[in-house]
Structure formats: C-alpha cells, structure tokens
N, CA, C and O of each residue as an XYZ file, in Angstrom:
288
protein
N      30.403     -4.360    -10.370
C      29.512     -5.135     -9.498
C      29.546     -6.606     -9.916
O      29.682     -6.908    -11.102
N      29.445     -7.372     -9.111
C      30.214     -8.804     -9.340
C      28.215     -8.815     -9.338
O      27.411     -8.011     -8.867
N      27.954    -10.650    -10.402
C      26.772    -11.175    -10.678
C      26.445    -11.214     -9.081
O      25.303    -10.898     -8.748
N      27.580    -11.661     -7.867
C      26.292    -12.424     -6.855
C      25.526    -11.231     -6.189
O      24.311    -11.167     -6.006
N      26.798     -9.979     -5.749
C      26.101     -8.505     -5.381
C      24.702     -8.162     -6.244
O      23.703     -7.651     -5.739
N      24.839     -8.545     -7.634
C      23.465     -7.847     -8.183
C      22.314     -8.924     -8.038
O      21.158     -8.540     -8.217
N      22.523    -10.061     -7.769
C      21.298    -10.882     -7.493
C      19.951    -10.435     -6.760
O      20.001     -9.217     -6.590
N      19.019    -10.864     -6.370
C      18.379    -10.720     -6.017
C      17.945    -11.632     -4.311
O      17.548    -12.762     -4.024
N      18.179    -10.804     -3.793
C      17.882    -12.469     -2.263
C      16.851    -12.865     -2.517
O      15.976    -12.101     -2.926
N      16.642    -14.194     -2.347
C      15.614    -14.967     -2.500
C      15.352    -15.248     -0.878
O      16.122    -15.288      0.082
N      13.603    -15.462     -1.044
C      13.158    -15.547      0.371
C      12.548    -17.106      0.775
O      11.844    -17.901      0.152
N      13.225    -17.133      2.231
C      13.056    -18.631      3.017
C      11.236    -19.018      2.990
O      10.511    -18.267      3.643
N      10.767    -19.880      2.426
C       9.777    -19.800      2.603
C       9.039    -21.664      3.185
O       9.249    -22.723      2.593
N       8.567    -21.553      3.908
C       8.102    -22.839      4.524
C       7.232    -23.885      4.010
O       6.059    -23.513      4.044
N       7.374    -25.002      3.569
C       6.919    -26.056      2.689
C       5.723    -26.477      3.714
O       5.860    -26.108      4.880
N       4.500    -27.261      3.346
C       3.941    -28.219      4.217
C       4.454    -29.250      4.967
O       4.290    -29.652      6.119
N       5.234    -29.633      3.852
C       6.099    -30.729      4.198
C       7.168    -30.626      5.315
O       7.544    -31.553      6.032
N       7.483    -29.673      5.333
C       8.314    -29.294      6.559
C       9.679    -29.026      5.721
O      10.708    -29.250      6.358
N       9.769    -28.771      4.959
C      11.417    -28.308      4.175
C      10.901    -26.793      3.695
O       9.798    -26.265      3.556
N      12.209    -26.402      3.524
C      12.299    -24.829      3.019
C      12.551    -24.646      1.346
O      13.501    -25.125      0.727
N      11.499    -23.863      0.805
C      11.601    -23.545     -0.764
C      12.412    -22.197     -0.387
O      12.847    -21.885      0.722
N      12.509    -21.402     -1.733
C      13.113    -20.424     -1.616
C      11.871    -19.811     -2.998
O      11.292    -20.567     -3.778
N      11.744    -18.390     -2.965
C      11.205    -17.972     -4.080
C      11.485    -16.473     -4.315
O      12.558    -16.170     -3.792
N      10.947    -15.547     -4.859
C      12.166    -14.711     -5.407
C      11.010    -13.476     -4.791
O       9.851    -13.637     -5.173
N      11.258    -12.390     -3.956
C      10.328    -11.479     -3.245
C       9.327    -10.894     -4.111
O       9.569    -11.103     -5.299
N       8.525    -10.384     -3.938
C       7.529    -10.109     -4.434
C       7.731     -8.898     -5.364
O       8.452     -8.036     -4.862
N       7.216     -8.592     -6.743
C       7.823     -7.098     -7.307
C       7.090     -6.175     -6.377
O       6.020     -6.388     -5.807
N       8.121     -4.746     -6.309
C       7.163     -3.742     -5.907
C       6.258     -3.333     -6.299
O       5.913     -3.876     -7.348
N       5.411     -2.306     -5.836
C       4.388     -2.248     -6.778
C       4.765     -0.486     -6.975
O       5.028      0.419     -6.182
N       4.593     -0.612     -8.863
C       5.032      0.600     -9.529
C       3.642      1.181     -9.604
O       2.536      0.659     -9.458
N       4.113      2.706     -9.938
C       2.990      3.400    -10.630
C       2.203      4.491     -9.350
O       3.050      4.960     -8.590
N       1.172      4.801     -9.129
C       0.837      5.795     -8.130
C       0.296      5.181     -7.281
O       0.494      3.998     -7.558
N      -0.487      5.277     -6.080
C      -1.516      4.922     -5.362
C      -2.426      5.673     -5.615
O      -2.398      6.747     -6.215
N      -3.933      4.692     -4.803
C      -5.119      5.476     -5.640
C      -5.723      5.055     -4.403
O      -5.400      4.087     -3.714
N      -6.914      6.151     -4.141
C      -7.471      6.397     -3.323
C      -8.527      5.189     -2.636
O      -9.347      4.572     -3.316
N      -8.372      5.035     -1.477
C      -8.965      3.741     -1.032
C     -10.662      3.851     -1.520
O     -10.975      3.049     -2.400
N     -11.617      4.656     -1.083
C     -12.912      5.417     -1.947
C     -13.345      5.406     -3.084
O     -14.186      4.673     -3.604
N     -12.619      6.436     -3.577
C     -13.325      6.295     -4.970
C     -12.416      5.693     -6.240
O     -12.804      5.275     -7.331
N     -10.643      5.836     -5.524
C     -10.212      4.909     -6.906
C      -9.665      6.513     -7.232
O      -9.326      6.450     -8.414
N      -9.527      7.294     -6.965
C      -8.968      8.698     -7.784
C      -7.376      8.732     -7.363
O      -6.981      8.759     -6.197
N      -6.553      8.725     -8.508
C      -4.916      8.614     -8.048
C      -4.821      9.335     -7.035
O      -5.661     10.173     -6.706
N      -3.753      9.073     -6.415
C      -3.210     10.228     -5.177
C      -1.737     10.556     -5.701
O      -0.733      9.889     -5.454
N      -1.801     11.608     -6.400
C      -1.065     12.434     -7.129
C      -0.551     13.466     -6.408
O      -1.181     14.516     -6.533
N       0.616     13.502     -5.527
C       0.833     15.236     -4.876
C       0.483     16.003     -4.431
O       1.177     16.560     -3.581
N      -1.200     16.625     -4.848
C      -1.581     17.783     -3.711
C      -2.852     16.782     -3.629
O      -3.920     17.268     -3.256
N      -2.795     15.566     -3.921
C      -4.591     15.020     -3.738
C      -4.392     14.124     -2.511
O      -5.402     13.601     -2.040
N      -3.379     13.922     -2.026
C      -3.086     13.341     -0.756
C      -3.976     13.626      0.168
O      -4.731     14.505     -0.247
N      -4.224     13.287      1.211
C      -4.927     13.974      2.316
C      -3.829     13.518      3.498
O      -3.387     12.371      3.573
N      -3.522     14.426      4.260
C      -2.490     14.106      5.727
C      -3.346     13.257      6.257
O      -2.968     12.085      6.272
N      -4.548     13.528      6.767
C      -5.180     12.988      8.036
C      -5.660     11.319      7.342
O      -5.868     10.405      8.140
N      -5.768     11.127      6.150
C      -6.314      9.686      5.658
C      -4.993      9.489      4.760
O      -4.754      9.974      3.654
N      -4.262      8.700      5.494
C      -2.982      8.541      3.772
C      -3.547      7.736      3.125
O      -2.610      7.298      2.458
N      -4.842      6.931      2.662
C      -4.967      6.296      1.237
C      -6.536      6.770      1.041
O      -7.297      6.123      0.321
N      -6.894      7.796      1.652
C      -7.585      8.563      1.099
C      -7.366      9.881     -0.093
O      -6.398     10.641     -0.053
N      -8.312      9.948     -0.982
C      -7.995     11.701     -1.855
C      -8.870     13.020     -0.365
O      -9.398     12.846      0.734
N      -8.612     14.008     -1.089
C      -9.116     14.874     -0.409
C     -10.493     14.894      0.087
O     -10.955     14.909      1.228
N     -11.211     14.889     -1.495
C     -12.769     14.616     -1.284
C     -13.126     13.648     -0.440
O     -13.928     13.898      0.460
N     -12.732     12.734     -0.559
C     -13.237     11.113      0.201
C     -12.716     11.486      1.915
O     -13.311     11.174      2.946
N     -11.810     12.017      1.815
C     -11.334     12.508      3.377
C     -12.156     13.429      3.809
O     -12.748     13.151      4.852
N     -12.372     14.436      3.326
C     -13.642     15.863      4.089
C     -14.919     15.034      4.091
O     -15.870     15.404      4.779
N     -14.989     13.820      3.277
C     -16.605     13.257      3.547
C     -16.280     12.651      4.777
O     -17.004     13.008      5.707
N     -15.469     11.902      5.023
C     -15.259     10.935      5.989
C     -15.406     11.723      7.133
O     -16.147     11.449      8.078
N     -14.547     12.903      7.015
C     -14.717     13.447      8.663
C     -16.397     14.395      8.933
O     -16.897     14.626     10.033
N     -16.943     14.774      7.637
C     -18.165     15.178      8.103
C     -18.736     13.804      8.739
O     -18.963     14.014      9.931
N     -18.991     12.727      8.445
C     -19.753     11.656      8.740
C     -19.087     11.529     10.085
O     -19.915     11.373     10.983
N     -17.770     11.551     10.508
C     -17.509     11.409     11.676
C     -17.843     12.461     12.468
O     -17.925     12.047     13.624
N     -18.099     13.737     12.394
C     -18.832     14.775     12.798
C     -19.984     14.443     13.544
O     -20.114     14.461     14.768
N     -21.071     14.038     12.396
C     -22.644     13.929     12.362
C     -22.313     12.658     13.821
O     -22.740     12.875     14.954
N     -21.815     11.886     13.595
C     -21.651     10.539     14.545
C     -21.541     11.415     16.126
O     -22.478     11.298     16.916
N     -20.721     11.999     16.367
C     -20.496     12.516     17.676
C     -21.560     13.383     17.947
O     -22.057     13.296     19.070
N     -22.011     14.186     17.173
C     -23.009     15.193     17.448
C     -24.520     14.278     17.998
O     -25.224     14.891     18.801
N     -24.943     12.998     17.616
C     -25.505     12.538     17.550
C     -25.586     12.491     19.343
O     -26.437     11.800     19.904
C-alpha cells in the first residue's frame, strides 16, 4: 500500500473568509452505545427493535406511557 492510498481524506471545509481549510474527519466513535434514558450500554440482547437508542426497560416504559396517552 503506497503512503497516499493509506492517508486519510481530509475534508473541504468553509472559512468565514470565504477560502477553503481542509481538516482531518472526525474519529469514529469507539466502544458501545448506551441507552438514550438511562445511560445502560446497549449490549446485544439489551437493544430494543422498536427504540434503536433505547435499552429494553426504557422502551416497555415508553410504550406503556404511549398507551396511557391514547387511552386517555
């Protein structure tokens, strides 16, 4: 692998001034996601389908409360 293939693209980014910087993309972000609620990782079976950055718990609350709302 030649140095320029392994580089990294750098991204066009727009000055005030009206000229173009360049700066280097943002890192990904490592490690797990965690539940928008309470903060509990979302680890494999703690996912919830119906909320993806919800955990399970925080998801079955959510839809009772959306329950109680319609019944209303």
């Amino acid at each position: 692998m030649r140095p320029s293939e392994k580089r990294v693209k750098k991204l066009k980014v727009p000055t005030p001034g009206g000229r173009v910087s360049y700066r280097a993309p943002s890192k990904p972000k490592t490690g797990t996601r965690s539940c928008a609620y309470c903060g509990a990782s979302l680890g494999g079976h703690r996912v919830a389908r119906a909320h993806p950055n919800l955990c399970t718990v925080c998801s079955r609350k959510m839809q009772k409360e959306k329950v109680k709302a319609y019944a209303k």
